[in-house]
Phi, psi and omega in degrees: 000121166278170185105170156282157134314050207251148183270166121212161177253150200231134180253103195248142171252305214207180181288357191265342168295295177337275199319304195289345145310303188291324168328285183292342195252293210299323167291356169268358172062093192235163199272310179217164185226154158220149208224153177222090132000305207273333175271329195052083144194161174231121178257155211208139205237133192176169178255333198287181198290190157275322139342281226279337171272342180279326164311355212250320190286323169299006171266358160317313222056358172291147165310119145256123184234123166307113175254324172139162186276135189273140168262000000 
């Protein structure tokens, strides 16, 4: 798997928050998405910008915040 790493946090209640992350990263075509309900984050594993997931998590309607690339 190529790409970054990027973390964010999301204010996610459920698993249907989960799902709606992954939902939205998947029409931009990303390498992987992982989402954690107990942490409220999503790490989104991809080359595309950072600009371009966030545009993509905010259709989400959730609170987003870019936290930084994960190793």
């Amino acid at each position: 798997m190529t790409g970054v790493k990027h973390e964010f946090s999301m204010e996610m209640s459920c698993e249907g928050c989960c799902n709606a992350a992954k939902r939205v990263l998947g029409k931009i075509g990303v390498d992987a998405v992982v989402t954690d309900l107990e942490t409220k984050t999503v790490t989104v594993t991809t080359d595309a910008s950072v600009e371009k997931l966030l545009e993509a998590l905010n259709k989400t309607g959730k609170k987003i915040q870019y936290i930084g690339v994960k190793e």
